[in-house]
N, C-alpha and C positions, 0 to 999 in steps of 0.2 A: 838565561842562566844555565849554567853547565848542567844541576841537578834534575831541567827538565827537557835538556836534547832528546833523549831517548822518543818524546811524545812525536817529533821532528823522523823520527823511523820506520821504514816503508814496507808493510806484509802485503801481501795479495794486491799490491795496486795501490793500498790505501794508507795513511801514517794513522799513528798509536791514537794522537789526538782525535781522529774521525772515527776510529771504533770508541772511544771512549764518549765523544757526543752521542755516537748512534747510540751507547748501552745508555748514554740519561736519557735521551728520546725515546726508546722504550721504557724504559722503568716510568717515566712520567706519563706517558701517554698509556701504557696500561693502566696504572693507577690511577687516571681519571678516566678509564672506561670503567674499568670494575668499582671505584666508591662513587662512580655518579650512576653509574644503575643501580648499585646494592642501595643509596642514600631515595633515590626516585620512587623505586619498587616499597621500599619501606615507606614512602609517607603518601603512595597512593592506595597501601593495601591497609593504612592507617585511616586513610579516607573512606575507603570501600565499607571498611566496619559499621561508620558513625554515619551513611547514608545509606537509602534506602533503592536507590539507582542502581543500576548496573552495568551504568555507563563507565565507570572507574575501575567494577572488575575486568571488563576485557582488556582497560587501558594495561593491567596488571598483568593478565594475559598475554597481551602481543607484547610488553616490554621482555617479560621469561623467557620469550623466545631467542632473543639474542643469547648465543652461550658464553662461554670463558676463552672456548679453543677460536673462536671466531675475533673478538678483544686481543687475547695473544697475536693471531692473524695478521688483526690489521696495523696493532702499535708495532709490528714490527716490521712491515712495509714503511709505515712512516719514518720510524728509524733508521732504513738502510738509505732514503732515496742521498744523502750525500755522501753515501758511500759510490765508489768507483768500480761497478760489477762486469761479468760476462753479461754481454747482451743477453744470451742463451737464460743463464740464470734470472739476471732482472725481467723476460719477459716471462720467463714461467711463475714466476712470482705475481707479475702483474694478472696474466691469466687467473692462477689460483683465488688471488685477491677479488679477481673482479666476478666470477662465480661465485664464490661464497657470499660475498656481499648481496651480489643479485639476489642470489637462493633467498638469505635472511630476508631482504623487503618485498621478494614476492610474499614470503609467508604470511607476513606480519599481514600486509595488504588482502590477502588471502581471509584470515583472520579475521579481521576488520569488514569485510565487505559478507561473512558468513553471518556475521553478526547484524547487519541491517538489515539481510535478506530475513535472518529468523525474525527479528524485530519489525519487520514489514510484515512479513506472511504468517506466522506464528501468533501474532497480538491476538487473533480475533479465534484460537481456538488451535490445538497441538492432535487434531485428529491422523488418521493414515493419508488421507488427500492432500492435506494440510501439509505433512511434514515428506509426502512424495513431490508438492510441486515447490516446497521451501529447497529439496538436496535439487532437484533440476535446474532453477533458475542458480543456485550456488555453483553448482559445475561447469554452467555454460559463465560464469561472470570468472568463475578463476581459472577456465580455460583461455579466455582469452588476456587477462591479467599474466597468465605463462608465455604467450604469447609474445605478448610488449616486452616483457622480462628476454626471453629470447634475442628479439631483435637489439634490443640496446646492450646487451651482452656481445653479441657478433660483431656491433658498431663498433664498439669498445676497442675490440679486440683488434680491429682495425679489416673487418670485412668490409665491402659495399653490400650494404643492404637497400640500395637502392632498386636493383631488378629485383632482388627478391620483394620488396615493396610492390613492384609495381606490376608483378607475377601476382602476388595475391590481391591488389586492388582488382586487377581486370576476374581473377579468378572470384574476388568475393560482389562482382559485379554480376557474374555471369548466376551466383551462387543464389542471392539475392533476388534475381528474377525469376529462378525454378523454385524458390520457396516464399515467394512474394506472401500469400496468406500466412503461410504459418508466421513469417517474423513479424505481420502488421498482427496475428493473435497475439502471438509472444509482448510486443510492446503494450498490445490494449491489454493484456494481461498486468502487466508489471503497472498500468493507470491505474486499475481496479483496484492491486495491493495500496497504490500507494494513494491516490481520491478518495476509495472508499465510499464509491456511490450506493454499495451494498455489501453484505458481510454475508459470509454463512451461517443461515437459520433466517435471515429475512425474507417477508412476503413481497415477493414486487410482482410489477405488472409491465410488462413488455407489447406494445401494441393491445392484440384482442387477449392475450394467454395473461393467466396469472397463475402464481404459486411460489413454493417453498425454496430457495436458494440451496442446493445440500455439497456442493463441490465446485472450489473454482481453479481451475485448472491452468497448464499453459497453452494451450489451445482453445479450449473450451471451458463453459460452465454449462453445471446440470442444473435446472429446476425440476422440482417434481411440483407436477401441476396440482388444481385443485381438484382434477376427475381421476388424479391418480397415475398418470402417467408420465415418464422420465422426457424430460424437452432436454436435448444440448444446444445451446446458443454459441457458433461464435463468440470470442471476445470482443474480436475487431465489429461483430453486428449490435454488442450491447453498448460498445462505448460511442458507437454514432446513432444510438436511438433514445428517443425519449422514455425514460425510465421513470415506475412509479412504486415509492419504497414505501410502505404503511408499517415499516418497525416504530413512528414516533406518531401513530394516526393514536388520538387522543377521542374524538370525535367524530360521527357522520352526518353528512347533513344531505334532508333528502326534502324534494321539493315536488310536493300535489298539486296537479293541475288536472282543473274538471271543469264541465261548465252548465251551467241551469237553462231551461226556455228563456228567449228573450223576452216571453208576456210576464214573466213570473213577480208577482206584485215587489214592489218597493219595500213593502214594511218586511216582506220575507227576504229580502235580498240584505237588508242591515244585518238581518240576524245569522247569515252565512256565516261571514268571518268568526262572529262570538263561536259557534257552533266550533267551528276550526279548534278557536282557541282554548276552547272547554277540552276538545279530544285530546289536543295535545296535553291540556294540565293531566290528564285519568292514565297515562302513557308514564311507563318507569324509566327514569335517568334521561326524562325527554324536556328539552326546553324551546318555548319557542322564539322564532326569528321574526317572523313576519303572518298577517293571511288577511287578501284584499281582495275585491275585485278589480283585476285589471285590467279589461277590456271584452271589446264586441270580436266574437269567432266564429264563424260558421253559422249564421245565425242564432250564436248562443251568448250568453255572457260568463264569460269565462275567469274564474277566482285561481289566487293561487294558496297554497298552505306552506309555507317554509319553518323547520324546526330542522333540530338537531337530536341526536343520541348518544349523548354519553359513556366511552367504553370501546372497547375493541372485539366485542363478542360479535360475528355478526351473527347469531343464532336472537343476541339479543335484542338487536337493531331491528332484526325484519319481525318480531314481536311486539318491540313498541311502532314499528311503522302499521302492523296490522291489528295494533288494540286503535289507532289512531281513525282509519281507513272505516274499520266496523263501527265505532261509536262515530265518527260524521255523515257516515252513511245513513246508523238509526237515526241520526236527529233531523236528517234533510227527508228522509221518511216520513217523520211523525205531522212537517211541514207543510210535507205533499209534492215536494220538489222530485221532479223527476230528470235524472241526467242527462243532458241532449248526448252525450257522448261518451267513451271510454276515459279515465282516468286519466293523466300523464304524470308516472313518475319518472324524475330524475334524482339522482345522486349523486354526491361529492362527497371525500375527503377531506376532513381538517387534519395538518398535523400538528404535533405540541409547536406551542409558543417557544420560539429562542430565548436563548435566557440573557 
C-alpha cells in the first residue's frame, strides 16, 4: 500500500520497518527483563518473610544484583542483531555485552558460593578463627570463579585460550607439586567443614593426645591438650586418623580385673561377684554390667567387674570407680582374700544412642 512505502526506506543500511522491529524488540524484551525481576524479587522477599530459612534471602540477594542499565544492555543487543551494522560497532557492542554479562554471573556466583562457605564454616560458631578461615576459603573459591569468568570472556571474544589453558595447566601442575601439603590441608580442611567429624569446642582424642578442639584452620587445627598445652595437627593428619570425639559420651564404662589364690575356698569364691556387685550398687550414677569369674591366670583365678558411669564428669567417674575399688577391696578383706596380683583396669566410652 502507498501509505506504507516509506517503511520500505533505507537509513544507515537498514529500512524504516527494521528500526521499527528493533524498537518493539527492545521495548518488549526490556519489559520482561524489568517486570520479571521486579514480579520474582517481590514474591521471593514475600517468601523470605513467612519463612524462617535464609535460603530465600540470598536468593533475593543475588537476584538485586542484576541492575536496570545492565537489562537496558542486553534488550538492546537483542534488538539491534537484525539490524545491518559497522562490523566495528556490532563488535564493540558484542564486547561490551559480553563483559557486563560475565561481571553480573560472576557476581551473583560469587554471592552464592560466600554464602555456603559462611553456611559451612560459620554454623558451628562466628568467632575471629571462625570468620578468618570462612574470608580465606571465600577468596580462594571467588578467585578462581574470576578466573573461569576470564577465560570464557576471552573465548568469547574470539581469543584462543587454548595455550593460555595449557600454560596454566602445566604451570598449575608444577604449582601443585611445591605446595602439595598445603592444598591436601586446604581440601582436609574444607572435609572437616563439611563431615563434621568434630566442631569447635569438642574433646577428641587423636592417637595417645587428647584435648579441647579451640581453632580449625586452613592449614591446620589447634587443640589444646588436657596438660595444657596448644597441639597443631595437620588437617591432612586428622582426616586420615582415627578420631575419637566424646561431645555425645553419655557414659563410661570401665572394666576390674583382679585375681584371688587359686586354693581360695569355693564358698568364698561365690561370694566374689555379689561383693562386686554390692560396690557397684553403694557407687553414684554407677550401674552395673556384668562380675564373674573368668578364668585360671597366673596361677590365680582371675574375676572380672564390669559397670558403667553415668555422665560426662570425669572427676565423677574416677569417684564412683574409687568408692567401687575401696568397698570390694574391704569386703575381699573382711574374707581373708588376698590379691595374687595388681588390679587391671580398663576403659571405654559409650556414646549417646542415635535417635
Amino acid at each position: 500500500m502507498p501509505e506504507f512505502e516509506f517503511l520500505q526506506n533505507v537509513y544507515f543500511g537498514n529500512a524504516v520497518s527494521a528500526y521499527i522491529l528493533a524498537a518493539t524488540t527492545f521495548v518488549v524484551s526490556l519489559g520482561l527483563f524489568l517486570i520479571g525481576r521486579k514480579v520474582l524479587i517481590g514474591r521471593l522477599r514475600a517468601l523470605a518473610q513467612m519463612t524462617e530459612t535464609d535460603l530465600d534471602d540470598i536468593a533475593v540477594e543475588i537476584l538485586e544484583k542484576v541492575r536496570s542499565p545492565e537489562c537496558y544492555l542486553v534488550a538492546f543487543y537483542f534488538a539491534t542483531r537484525p539490524l545491518d551494522m559497522h562490523f566495528k560497532v556490532d563488535r564493540a557492542l558484542h564486547v561490551v555485552v559480553v563483559i557486563a554479562v560475565a561481571y553480573r554471573i560472576v557476581t551473583m556466583i560469587q554471592a552464592a558460593v560466600a554464602y555456603l562457605v559462611k553456611r559451612t564454616i560459620l554454623a558451628d560458631g562466628a568467632d575471629v578463627a571462625h570468620q578468618d578461615t570462612a574470608k580465606t576459603v571465600t577468596v580462594a573459591a571467588q578467585g578462581i570463579i574470576a578466573i573461569g569468568a576470564a577465560l570464557f570472556v576471552l573465548s568469547n571474544l574470539g581469543f584462543n585460550v587454548t595455550s593460555m589453558v595449557a600454560g596454566l595447566g602445566i604451570g598449575g601442575i608444577a604449582v601443585a607439586l611445591a605446595a602439595q601439603a598445603v592444598l591436601g590441608d586446604l581440601f582436609s580442611a574444607m572435609a572437616i567443614y563439611l563431615d563434621k567429624p568434630f566442631v569447635v569446642g569438642d574433646t577428641i582424642k587423636v592417637g595417645d593426645v587428647a584435648g579441647t578442639v579451640e581453632h580449625i584452620g586452613v592449614k591446620t587445627t589447634r587443640v589444646r591438650s588436657i596438660s595444657g598445652e596448644m597441639l597443631v595437627f595437620p588437617n591432612s593428619a586428622l582426616t586420615s586418623s582415627r578420631i575419637q570425639n566424646f561431645k555425645e559420651l553419655t557414659e563410661r564404662r570401665s572394666l576390674l580385673a583382679f585375681s584371688v589364690p587359686a586354693d581360695t575356698h569355693p564358698s568364698i569364691l561365690k561370694k566374689i561377684p555379689g561383693h562386686g556387685r554390692a560396690a557397684v550398687g553403694k557407687a553414684k550414677d554407677a550401674r552395673l554390667e556384668r562380675a564373674h569369674l573368668v578364668g585360671v591366670r597366673d596361677g590365680g583365678l582371675e574375676f572380672e567387674l564390669v559397670f558403667y558411669v553415668r555422665g560426662t564428669d570425669y572427676n565423677a567417674y574416677m569417684d564412683a570407680q574409687e568408692t567401687v575399688l575401696l568397698d570390694l577391696l574391704e569386703n575381699l578383706r573382711v574374707e581373708g582374700v588376698v590379691l595374687t596380683g595388681p588390679a587391671r583396669r580398663v576403659t571405654a566410652h559409650t556414646p549417646a544412642p542415635s535417635a
